[in-house]
LUMTISE-210616 format. One line per field, with one value per residue: residue number from 1; residue in three letters; x, y, z of N, C-alpha, C in turn. Coordinates in Angstrom, 1 decimal, always signed. Layout:
BEGIN
seq = [NUM,...]
type = [Ala,...]
n.X = [X,...]
n.Y = [Y,...]
n.Z = [Z,...]
ca.X = [X,...]
ca.Y = [Y,...]
ca.Z = [Z,...]
c.X = [X,...]
c.Y = [Y,...]
c.Z = [Z,...]
***
This chain:
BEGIN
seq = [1,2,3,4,5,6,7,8,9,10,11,12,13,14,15,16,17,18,19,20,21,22,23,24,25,26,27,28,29,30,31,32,33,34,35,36,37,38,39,40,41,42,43,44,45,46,47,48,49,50,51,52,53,54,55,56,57,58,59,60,61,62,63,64,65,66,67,68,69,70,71,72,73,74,75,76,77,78,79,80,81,82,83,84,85,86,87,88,89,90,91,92,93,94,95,96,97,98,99,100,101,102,103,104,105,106,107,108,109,110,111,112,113,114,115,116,117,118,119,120,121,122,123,124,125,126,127,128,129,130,131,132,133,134,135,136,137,138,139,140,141,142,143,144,145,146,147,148,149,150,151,152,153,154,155,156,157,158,159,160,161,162,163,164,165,166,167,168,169,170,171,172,173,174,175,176,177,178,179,180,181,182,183,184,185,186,187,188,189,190,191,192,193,194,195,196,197,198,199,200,201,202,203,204,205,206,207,208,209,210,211,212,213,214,215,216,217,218,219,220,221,222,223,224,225,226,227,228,229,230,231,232]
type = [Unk,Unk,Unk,Unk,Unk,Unk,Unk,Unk,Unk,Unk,Unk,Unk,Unk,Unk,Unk,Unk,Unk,Unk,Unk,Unk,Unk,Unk,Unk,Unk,Unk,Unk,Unk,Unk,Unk,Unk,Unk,Unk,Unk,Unk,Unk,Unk,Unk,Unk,Unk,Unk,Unk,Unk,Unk,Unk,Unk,Unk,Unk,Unk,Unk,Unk,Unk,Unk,Unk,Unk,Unk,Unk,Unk,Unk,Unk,Unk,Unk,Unk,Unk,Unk,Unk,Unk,Unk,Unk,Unk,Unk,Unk,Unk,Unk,Unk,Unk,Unk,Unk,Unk,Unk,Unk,Unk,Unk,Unk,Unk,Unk,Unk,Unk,Unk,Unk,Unk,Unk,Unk,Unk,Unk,Unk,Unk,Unk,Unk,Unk,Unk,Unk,Unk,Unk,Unk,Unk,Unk,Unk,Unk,Unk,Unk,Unk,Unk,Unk,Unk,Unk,Unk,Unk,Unk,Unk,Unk,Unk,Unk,Unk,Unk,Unk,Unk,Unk,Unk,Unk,Unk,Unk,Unk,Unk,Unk,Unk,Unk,Unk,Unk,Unk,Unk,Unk,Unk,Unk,Unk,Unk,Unk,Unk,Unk,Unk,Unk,Unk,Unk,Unk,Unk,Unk,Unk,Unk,Unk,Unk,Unk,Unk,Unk,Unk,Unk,Unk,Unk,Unk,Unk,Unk,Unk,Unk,Unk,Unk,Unk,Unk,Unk,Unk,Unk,Unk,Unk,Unk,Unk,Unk,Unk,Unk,Unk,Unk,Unk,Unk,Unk,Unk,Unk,Unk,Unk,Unk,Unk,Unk,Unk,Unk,Unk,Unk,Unk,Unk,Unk,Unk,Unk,Unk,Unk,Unk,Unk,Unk,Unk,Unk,Unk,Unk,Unk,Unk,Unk,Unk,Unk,Unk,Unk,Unk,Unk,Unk,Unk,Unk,Unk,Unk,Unk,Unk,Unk]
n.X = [-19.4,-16.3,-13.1,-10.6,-6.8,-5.0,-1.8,+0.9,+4.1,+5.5,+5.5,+3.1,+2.1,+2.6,+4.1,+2.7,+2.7,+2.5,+0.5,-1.7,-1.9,-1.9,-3.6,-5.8,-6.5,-7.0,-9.1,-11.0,-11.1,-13.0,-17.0,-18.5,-20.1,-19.4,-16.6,-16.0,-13.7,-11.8,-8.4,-6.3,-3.6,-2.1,+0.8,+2.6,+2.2,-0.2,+0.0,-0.2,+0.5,+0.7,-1.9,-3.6,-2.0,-3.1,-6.0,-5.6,-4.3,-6.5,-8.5,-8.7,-10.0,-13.2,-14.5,-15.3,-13.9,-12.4,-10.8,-9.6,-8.2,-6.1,-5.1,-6.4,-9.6,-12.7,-14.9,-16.6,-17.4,-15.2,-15.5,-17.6,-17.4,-15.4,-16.1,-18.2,-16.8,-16.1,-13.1,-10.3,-7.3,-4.1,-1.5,+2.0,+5.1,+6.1,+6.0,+5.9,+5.0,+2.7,+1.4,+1.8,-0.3,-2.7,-3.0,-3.6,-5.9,-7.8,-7.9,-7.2,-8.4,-10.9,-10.5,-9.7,-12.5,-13.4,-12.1,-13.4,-15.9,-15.8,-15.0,-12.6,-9.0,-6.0,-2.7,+0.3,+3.5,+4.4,+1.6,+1.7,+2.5,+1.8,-0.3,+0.4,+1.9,+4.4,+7.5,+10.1,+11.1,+12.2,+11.6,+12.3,+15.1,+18.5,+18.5,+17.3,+15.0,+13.0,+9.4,+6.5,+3.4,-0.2,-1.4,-3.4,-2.9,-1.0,+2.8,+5.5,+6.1,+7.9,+8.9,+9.8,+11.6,+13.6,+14.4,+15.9,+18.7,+19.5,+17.3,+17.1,+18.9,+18.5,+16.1,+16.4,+18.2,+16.7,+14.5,+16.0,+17.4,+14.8,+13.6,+11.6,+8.8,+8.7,+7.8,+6.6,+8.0,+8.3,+9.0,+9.1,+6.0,+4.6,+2.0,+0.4,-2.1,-5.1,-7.2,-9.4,-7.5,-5.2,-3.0,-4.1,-3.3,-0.3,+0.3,+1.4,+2.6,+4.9,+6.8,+9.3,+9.4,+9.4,+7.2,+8.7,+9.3,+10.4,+12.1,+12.4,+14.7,+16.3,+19.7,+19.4,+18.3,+16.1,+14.9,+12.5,+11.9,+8.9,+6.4,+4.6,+1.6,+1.4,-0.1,-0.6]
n.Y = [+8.3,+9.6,+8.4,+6.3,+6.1,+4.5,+4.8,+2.8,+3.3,+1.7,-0.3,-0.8,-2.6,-1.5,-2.4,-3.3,-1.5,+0.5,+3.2,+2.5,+4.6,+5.0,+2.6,+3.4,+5.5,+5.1,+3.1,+5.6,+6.5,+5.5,+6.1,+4.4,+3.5,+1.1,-0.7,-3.1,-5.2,-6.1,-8.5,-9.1,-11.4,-12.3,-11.3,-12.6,-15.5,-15.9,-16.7,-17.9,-17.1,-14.3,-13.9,-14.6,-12.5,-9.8,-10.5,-10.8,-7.9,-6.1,-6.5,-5.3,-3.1,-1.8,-2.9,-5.4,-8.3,-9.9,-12.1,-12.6,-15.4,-16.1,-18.5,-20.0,-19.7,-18.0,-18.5,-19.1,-16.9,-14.6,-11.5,-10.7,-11.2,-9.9,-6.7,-6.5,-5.2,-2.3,-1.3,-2.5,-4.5,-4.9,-7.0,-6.9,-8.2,-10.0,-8.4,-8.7,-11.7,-11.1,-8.8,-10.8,-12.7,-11.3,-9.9,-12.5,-13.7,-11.9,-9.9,-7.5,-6.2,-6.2,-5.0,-2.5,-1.8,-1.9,+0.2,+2.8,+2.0,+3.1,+1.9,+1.8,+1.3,+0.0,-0.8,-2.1,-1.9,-4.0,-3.5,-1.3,-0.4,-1.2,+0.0,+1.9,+2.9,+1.9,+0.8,+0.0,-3.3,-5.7,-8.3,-9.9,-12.1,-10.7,-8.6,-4.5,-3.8,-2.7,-2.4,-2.8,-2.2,-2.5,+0.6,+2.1,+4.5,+7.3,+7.7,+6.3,+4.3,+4.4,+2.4,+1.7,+3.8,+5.3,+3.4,+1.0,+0.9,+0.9,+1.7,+4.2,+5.2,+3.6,+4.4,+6.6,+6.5,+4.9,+6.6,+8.8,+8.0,+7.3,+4.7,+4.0,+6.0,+9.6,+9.8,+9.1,+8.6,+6.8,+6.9,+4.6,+4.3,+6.0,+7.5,+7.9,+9.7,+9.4,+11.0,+10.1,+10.8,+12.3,+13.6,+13.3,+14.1,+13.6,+11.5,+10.6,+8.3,+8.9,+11.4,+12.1,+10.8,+11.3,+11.9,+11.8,+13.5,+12.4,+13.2,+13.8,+15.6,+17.0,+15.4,+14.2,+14.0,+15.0,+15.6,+16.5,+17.0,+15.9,+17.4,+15.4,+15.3,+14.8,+12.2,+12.0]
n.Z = [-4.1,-2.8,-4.6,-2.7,-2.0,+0.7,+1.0,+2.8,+4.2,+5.7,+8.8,+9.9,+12.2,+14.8,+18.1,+20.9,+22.7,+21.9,+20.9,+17.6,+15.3,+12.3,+11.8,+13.5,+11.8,+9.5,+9.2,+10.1,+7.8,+6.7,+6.1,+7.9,+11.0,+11.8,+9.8,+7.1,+7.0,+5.0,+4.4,+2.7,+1.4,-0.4,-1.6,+0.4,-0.4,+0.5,+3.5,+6.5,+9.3,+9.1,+8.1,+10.6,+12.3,+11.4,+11.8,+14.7,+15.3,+14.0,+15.6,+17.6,+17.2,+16.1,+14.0,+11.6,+10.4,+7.6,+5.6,+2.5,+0.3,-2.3,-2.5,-2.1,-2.5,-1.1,-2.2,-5.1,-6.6,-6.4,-7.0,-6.1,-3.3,-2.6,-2.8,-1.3,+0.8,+2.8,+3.6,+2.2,+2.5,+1.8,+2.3,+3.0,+1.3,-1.3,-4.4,-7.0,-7.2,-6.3,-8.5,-10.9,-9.8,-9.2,-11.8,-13.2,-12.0,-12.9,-10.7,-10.4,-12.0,-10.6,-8.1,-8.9,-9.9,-7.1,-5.8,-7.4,-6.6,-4.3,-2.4,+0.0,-0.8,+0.5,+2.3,+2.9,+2.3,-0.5,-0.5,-0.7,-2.9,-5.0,-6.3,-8.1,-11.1,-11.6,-9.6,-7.1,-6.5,-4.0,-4.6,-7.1,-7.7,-7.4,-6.5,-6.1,-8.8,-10.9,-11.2,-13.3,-12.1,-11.0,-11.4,-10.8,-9.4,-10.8,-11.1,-9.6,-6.5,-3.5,-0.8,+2.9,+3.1,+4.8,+5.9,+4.7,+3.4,+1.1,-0.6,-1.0,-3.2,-5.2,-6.0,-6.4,-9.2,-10.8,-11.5,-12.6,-14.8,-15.7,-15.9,-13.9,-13.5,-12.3,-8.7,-5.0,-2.2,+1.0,+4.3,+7.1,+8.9,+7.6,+5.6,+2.5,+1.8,-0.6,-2.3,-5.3,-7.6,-7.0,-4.9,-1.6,+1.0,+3.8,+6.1,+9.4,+12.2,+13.5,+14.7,+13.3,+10.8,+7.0,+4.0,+0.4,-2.7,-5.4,-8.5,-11.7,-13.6,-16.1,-16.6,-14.4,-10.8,-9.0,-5.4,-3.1,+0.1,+1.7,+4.5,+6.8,+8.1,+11.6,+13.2,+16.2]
ca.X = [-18.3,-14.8,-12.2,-9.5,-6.4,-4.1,-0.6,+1.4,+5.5,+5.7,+5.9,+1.6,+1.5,+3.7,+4.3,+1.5,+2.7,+2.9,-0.8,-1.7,-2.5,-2.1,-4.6,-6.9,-6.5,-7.6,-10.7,-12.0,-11.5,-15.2,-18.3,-19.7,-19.1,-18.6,-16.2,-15.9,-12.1,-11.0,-7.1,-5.5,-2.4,-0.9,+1.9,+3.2,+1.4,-1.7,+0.9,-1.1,+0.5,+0.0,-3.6,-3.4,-1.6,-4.4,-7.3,-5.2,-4.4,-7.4,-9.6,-8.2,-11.1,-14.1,-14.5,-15.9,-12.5,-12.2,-9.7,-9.2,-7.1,-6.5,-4.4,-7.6,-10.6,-13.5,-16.0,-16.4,-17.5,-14.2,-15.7,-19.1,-17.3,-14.6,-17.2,-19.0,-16.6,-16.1,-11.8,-9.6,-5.9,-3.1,-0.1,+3.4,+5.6,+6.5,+5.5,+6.5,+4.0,+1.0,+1.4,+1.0,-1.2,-4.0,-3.5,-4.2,-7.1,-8.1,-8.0,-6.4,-9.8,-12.1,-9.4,-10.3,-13.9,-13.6,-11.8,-14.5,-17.5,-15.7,-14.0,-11.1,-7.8,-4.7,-2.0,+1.8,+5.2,+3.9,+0.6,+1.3,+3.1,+1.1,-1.2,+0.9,+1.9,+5.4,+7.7,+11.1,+11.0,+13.4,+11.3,+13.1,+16.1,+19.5,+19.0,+15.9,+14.6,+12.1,+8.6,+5.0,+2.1,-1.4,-1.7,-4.4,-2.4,+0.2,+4.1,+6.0,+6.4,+9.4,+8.6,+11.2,+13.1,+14.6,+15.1,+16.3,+20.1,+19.7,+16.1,+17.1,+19.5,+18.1,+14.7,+16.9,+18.6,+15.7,+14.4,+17.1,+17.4,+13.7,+13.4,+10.4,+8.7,+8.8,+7.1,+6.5,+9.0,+7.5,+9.9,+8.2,+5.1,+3.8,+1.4,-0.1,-4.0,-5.0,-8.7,-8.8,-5.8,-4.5,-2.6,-4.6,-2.5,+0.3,+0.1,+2.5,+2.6,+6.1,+6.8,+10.7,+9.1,+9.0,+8.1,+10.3,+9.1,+12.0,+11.5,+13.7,+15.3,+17.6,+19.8,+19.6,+17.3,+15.5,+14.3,+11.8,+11.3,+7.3,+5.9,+3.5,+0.7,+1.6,-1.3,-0.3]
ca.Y = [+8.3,+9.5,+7.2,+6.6,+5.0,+4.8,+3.7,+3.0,+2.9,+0.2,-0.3,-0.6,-3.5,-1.3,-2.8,-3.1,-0.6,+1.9,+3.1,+2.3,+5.9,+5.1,+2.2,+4.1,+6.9,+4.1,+3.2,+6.3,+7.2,+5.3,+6.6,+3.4,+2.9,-0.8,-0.7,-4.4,-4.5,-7.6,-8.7,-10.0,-11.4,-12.4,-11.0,-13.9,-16.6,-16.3,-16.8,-18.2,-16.2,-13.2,-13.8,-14.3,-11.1,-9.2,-10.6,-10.0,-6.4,-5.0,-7.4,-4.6,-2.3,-1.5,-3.2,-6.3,-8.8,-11.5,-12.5,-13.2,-15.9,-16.1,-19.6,-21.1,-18.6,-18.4,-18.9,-19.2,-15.5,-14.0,-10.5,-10.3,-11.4,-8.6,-5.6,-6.2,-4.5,-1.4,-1.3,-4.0,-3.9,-5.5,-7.1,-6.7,-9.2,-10.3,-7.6,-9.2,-12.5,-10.4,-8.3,-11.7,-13.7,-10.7,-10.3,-14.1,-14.0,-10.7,-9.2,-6.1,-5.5,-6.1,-3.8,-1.1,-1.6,-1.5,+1.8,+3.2,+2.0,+3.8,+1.2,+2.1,+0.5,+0.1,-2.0,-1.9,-2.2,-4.4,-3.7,-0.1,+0.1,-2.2,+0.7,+2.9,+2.6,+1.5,+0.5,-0.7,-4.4,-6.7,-9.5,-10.6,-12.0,-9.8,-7.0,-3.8,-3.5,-1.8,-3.7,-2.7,-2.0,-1.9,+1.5,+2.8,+5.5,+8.1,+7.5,+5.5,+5.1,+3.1,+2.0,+1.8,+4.8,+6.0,+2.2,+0.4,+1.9,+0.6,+2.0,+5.9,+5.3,+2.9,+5.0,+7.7,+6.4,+4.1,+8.0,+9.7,+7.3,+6.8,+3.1,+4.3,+7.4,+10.4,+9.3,+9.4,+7.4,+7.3,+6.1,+3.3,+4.8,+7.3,+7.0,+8.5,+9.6,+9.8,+11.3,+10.2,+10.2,+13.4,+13.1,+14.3,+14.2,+12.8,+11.8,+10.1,+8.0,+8.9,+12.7,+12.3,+10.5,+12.0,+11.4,+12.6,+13.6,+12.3,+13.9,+13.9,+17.0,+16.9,+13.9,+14.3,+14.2,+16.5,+14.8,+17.3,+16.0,+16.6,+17.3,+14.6,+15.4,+14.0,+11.6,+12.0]
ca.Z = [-3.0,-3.3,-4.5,-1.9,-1.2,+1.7,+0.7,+3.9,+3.8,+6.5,+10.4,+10.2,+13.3,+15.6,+19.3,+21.8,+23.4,+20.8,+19.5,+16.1,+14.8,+11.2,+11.7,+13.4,+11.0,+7.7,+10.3,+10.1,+6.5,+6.3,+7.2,+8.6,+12.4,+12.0,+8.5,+7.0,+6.5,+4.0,+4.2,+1.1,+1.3,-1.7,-1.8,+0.9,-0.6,+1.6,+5.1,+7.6,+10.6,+8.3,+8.3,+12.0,+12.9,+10.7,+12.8,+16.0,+15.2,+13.7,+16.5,+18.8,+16.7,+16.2,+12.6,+11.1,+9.5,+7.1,+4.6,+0.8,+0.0,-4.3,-3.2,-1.5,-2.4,-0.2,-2.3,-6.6,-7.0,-5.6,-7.4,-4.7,-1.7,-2.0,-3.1,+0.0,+2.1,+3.3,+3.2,+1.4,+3.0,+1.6,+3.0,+2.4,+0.6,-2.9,-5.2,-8.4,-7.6,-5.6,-9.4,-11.5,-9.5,-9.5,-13.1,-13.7,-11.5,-13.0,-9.4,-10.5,-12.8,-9.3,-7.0,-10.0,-9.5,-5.7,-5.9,-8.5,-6.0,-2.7,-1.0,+0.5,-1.2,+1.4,+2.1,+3.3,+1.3,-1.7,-0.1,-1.2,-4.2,-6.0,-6.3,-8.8,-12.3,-11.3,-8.6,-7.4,-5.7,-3.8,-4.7,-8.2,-7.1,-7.9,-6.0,-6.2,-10.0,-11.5,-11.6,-13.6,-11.4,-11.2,-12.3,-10.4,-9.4,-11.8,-11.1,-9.1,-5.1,-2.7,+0.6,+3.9,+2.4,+5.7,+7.1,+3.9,+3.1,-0.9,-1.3,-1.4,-4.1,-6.3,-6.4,-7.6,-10.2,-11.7,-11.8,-13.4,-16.2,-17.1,-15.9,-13.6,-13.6,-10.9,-7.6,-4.1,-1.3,+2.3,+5.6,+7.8,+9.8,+7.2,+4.6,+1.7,+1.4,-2.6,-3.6,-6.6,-8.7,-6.3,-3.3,-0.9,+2.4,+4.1,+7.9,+9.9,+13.8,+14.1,+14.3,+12.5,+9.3,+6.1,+2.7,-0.5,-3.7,-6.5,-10.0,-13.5,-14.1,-17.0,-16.9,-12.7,-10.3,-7.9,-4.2,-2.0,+1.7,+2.1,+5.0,+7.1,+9.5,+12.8,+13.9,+17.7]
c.X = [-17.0,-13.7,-10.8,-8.7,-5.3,-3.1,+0.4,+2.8,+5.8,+5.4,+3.9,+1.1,+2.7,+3.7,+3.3,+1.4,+2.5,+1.1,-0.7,-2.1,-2.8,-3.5,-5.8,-7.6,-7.3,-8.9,-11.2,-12.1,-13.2,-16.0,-19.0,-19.1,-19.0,-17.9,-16.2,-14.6,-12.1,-9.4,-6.8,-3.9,-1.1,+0.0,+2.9,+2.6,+0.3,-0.8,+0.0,-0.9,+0.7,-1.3,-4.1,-3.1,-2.7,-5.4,-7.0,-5.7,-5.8,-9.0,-9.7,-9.6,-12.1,-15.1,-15.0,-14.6,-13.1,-11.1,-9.9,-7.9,-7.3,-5.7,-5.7,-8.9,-12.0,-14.7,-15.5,-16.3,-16.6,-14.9,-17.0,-18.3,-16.1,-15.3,-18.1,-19.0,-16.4,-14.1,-11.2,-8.1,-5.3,-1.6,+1.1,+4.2,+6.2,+5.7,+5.0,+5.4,+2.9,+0.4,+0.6,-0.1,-2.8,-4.2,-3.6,-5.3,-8.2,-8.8,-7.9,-7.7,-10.8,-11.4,-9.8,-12.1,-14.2,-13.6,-12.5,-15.6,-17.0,-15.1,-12.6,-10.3,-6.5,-3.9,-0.5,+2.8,+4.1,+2.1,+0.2,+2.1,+2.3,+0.5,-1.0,+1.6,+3.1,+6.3,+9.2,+10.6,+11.9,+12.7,+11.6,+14.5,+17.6,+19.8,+17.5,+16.1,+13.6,+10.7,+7.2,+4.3,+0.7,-2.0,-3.2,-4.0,-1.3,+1.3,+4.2,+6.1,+7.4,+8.6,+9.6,+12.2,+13.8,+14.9,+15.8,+17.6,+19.9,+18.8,+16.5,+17.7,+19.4,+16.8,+15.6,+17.1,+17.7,+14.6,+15.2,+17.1,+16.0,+13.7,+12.1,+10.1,+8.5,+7.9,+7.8,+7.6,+8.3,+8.7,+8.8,+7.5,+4.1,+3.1,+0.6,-1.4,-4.2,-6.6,-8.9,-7.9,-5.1,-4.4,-3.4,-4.2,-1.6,+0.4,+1.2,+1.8,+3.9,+6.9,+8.1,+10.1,+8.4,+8.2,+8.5,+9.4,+10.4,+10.9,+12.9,+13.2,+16.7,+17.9,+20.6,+18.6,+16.8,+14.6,+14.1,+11.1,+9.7,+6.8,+4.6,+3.0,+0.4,+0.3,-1.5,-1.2]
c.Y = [+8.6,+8.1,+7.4,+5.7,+5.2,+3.8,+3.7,+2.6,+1.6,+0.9,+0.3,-1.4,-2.6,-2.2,-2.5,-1.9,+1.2,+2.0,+3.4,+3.2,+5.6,+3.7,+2.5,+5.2,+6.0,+4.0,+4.3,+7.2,+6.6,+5.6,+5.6,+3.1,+2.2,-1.3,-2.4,-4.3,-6.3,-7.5,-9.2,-10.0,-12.4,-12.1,-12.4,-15.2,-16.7,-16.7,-17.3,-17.5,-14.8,-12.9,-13.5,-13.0,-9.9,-9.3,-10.0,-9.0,-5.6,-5.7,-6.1,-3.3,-2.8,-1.6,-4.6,-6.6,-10.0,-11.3,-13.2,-14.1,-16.5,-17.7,-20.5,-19.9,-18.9,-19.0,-18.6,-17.5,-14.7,-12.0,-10.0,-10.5,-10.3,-7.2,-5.6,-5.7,-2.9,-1.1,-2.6,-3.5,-5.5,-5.7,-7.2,-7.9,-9.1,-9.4,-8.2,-10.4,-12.1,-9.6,-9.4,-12.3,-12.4,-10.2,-11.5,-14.4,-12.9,-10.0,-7.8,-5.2,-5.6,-5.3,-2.3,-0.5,-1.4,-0.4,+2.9,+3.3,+2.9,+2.9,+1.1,+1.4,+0.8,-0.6,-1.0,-2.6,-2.5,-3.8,-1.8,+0.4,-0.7,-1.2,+1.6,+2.5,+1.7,+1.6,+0.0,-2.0,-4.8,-8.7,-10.0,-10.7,-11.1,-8.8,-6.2,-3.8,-3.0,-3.2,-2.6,-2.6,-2.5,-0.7,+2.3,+4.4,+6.0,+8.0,+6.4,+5.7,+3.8,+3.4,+2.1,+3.1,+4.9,+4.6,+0.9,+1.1,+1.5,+1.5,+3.5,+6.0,+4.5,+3.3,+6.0,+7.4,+5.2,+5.3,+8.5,+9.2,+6.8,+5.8,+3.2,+5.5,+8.1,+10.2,+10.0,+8.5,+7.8,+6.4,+5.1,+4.3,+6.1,+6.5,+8.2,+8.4,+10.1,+9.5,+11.0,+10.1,+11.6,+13.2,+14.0,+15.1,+13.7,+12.7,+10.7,+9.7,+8.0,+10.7,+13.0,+11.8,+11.2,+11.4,+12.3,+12.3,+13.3,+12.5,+13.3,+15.1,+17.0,+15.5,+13.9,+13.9,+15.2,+15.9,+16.2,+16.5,+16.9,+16.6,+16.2,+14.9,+14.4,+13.5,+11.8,+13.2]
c.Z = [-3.6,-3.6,-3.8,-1.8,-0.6,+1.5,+2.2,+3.6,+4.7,+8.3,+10.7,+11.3,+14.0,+17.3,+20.2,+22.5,+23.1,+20.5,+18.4,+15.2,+12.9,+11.1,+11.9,+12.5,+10.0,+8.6,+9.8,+8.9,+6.1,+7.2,+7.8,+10.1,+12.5,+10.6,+8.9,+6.2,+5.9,+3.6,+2.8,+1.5,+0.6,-1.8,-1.1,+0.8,+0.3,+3.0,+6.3,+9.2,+9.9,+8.8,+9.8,+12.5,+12.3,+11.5,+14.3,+16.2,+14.7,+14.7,+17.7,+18.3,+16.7,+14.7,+12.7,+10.0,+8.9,+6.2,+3.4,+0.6,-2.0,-4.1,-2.6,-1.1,-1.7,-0.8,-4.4,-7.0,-6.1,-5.7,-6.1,-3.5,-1.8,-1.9,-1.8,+1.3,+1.8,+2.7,+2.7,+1.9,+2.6,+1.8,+2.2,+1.7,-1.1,-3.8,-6.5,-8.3,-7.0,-7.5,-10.5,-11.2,-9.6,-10.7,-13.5,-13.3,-11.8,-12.0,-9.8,-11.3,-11.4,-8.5,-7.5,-9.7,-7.8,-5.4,-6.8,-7.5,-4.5,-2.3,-1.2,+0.0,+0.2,+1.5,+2.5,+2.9,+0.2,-1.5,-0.9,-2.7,-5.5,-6.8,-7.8,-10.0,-12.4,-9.8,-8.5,-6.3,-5.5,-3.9,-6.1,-7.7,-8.0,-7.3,-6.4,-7.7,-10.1,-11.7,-12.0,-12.6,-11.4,-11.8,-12.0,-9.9,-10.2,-11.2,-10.3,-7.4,-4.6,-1.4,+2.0,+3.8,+3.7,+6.5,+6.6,+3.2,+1.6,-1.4,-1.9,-3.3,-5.6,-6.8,-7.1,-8.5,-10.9,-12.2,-12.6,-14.6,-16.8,-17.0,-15.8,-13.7,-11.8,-10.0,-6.3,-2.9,+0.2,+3.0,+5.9,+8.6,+8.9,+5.7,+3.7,+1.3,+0.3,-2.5,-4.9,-7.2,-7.7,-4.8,-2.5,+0.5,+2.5,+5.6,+8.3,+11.2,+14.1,+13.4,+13.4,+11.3,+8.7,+4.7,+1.5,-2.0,-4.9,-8.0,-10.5,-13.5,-14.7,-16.9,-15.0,-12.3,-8.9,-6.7,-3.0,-1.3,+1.1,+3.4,+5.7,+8.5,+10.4,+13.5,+15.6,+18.4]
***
């Protein structure tokens, strides 16, 4: 099975009234008509109305939910009870302790093996940058910095770009100077589909969002909008 994963920039629970195209769109990256979707959300300490809004929103489908928690784990063999789904989606939050806590639990080695056996990797903000070799975060206090990865995916990606006034400019220039390497930035509502180590698509539920390729060139940098295929 191909290995996939769907990084989402934000705005993945939109408003009841709004349909949920990028969730439906993750749905039907698997071939099973009843996927088994597993939350993780580490990033906010395991959050208990986190977890809640998870079951809500994806209750509205046509899936099979549970949840991973690494501060109160379901069972001894955390490695079987994740492997046994279909998608794994990870919530937003603290980057910087979602990063330590699944290398202390060596999560980040069973996330690898997930994405190796087929099952879907996903997740929103931290949920998606986790994914990529590097990152900027506002979860070390000071302001955005530069944070290590996972490294399942090659460069670096920002999240909020078009709804976070700091992000544009601190992705640049943690680019320009070689803090992080050249990556991906997505607005809120669009997301990134990756075969493999190669981007495969980008799709969007909000026809004005983009996302933005930023490179090193010279001692500058170089930011091409990309096109995203409108889910609507």
């Amino acid at each position: 099975m191909d290995k996939q994963i769907f990084a989402i920039g934000g705005d993945f629970f939109p408003p009841e009234w709004k349909r949920p195209l990028l969730r439906e769109h993750l749905l039907s990256l698997s071939d099973k008509a009843r996927p088994k979707v597993c939350y993780v959300g580490t990033a906010t300490g395991d959050a208990a109305h986190n977890t809640v809004t998870f079951y809500q929103e994806f209750g509205r489908h046509n899936c099979e939910t549970s949840h991973l928690s690494l501060y109160s784990p379901p069972q001894a063999d955390i490695r079987s009870f994740t492997l046994k789904h279909d998608i794994i989606y990870v919530g937003g939050g603290a980057t910087k302790n979602l990063v330590a806590l699944w290398k202390e639990w060596g999560f980040d080695g069973i996330m690898r093996e997930a994405w190796e056996a087929g099952i879907i990797l996903s997740g929103t903000s931290a949920g998606s940058i986790c994914w990529f070799d590097d990152c900027i975060t506002d979860s070390i206090p000071g302001g955005l910095t530069a944070l290590d990865c996972i490294g399942l995916l090659k460069g670096s990606n920002c999240t909020h770009y078009g709804s976070r006034p700091d992000r544009p400019n601190t992705f640049r220039e943690l680019i320009r100077t070689g803090a992080i390497s050249p990556g991906i930035a997505t607005d809120d509502g669009v997301a990134l589909h990756y075969l493999g180590d190669e981007l495969h698509e980008i799709v969007t539920q909000d026809p004005e969002a983009r996302a933005y390729r930023v490179e090193r060139v010279g001692d500058d940098y170089l930011e091409t909008p990309l096109e995203a295929r409108y889910l609507g």
